[in-house]
C-alpha positions as CSV (number, residue, x, y, z in Angstrom):
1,X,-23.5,-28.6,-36.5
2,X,-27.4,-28.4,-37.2
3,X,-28.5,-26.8,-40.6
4,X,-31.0,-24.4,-40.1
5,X,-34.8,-25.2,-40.3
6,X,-37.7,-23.6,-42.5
7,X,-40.7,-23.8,-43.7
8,X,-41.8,-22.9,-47.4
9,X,-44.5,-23.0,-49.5
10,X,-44.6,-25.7,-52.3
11,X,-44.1,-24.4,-55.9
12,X,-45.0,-26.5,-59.2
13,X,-41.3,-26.2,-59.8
14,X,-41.1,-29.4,-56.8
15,X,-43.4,-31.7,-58.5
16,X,-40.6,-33.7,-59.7
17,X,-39.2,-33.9,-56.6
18,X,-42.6,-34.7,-54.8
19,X,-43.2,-36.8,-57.4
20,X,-40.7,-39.6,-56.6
21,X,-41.3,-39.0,-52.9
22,X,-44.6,-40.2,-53.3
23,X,-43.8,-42.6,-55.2
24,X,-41.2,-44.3,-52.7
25,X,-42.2,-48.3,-51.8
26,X,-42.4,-47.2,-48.2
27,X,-44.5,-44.0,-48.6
28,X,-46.7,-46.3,-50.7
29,X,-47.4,-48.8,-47.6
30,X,-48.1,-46.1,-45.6
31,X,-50.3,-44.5,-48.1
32,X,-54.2,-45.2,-48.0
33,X,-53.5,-46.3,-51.8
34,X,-50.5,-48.7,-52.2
35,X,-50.2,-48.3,-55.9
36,X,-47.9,-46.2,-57.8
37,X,-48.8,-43.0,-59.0
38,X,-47.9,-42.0,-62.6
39,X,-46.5,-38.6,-63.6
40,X,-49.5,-37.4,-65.2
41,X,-51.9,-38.1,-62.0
42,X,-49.7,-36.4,-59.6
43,X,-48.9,-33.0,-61.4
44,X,-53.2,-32.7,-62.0
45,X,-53.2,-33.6,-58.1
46,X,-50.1,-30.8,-57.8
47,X,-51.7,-28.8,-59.5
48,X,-55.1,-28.5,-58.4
49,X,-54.1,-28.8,-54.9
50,X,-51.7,-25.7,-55.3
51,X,-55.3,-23.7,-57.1
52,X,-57.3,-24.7,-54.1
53,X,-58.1,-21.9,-51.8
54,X,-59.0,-25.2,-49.1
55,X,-55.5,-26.7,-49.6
56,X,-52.1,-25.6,-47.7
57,X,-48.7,-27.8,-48.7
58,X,-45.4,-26.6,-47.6
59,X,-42.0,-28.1,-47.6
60,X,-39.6,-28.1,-44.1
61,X,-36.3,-27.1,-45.5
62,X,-32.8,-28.6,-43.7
63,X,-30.8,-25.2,-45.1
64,X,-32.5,-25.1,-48.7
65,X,-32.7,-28.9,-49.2
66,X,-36.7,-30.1,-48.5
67,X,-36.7,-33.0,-46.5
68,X,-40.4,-33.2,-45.6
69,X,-43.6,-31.9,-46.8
70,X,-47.0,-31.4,-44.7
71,X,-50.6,-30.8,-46.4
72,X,-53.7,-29.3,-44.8
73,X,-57.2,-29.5,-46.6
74,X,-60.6,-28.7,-45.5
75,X,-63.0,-26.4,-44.6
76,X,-62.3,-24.5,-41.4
77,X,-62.7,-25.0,-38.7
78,X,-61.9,-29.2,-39.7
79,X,-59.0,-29.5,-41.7
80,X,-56.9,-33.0,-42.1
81,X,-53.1,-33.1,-42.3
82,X,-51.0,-35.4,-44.0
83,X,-47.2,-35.2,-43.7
84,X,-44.4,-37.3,-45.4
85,X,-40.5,-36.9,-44.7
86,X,-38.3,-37.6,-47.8
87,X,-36.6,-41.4,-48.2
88,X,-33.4,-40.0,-47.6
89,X,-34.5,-38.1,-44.2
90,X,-36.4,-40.8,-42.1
91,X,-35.5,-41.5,-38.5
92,X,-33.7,-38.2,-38.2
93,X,-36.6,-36.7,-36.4
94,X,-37.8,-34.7,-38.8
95,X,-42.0,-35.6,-38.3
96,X,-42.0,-33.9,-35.2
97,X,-40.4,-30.8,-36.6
98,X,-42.5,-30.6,-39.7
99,X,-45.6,-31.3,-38.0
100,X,-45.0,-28.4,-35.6
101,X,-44.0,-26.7,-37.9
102,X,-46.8,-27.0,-40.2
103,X,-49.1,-26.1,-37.1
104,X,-47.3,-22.9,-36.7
105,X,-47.3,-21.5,-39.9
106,X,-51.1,-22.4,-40.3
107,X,-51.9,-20.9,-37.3
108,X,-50.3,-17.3,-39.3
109,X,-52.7,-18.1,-41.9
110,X,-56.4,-19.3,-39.9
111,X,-57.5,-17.6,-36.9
112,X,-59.7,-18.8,-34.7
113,X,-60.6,-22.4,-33.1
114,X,-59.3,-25.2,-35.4
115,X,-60.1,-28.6,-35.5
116,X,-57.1,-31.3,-37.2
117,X,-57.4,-34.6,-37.6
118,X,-54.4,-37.1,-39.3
119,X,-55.4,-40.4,-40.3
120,X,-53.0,-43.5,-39.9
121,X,-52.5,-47.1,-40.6
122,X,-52.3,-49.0,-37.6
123,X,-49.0,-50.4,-38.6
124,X,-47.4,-46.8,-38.9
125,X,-46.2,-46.9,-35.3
126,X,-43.5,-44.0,-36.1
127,X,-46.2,-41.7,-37.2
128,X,-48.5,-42.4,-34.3
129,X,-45.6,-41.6,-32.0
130,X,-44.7,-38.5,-33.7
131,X,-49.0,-37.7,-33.3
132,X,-48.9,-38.5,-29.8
133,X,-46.3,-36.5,-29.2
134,X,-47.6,-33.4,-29.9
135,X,-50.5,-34.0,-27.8
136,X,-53.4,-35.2,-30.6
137,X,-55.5,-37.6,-29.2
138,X,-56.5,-41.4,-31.3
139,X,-59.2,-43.1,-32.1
140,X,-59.9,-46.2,-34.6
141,X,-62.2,-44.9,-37.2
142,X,-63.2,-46.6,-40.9
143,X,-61.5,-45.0,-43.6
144,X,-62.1,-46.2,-47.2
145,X,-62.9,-49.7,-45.9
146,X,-60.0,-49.7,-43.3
147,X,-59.2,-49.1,-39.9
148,X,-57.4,-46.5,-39.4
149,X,-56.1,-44.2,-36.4
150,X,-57.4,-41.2,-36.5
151,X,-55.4,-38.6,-34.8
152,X,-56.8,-35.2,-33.4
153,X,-55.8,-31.9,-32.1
154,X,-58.4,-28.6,-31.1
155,X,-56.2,-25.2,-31.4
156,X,-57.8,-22.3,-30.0
């Protein structure tokens, strides 16, 4: 039987939580920066992300457990997204869920054309799949002095 699905915003009172998801040796490989982030970096990241009007991070929810968490920054119309699904959730499916997801509930929140772009490491072949999927289109770009895929959908 399938737990039911949501999306929610993220609240300071996850930081701990998001905290050791990030810090997880295979989010760190996938991560633009391998190295470990310590507890005071990530709650003034948490923090200042949650304060910033350009910023939107929610959680997708498996009943009330979070399982992944996706992040849009930027300056409409371009906005990036990241996503990351929690150590104890991978291969369940859950990137293509949280990624619609996360384009859903956006869409509540921006009207108007919108332009999304997700980077990723060339050796991230589940994340490209879970891209392509969706219908965002790729193309190798330089980002911070690597190449990267850069993965992009137009909403209307």
């Amino acid at each position: 039987m399938k737990c039911e699905v949501s999306l929610r915003e993220v609240l300071e009172s996850d930081a701990a939580m998001l905290f050791e998801w990030a810090n997880d040796p295979l989010t760190r490989k996938n991560s633009f920066s391998s190295q470990a982030i310590t507890l005071p970096e990530h709650l003034a990241w948490l923090e200042a992300r949650l304060a910033s009007p350009q910023d939107w991070l929610y959680l997708l929810c498996q009943g009330t457990e979070p399982v992944a968490l996706i992040r849009f920054q930027g300056t409409p119309p371009k906005l990036e997204l990241s996503y990351q699904v929690a150590p104890l959730w991978r291969g369940q499916g859950l990137a293509r869920q949280v990624l619609q997801a996360g384009l859903t509930r956006l869409r509540l929140h921006l009207q108007g054309p919108l332009s999304i772009t997700g980077l990723v490491k060339p050796e991230n072949l589940s994340s490209q799949r879970s891209f392509e999927r969706l219908g965002f289109t790729s193309r190798q770009q330089l980002h911070q002095g690597q190449t990267v895929l850069a993965f992009h959908l137009e909403m209307d």
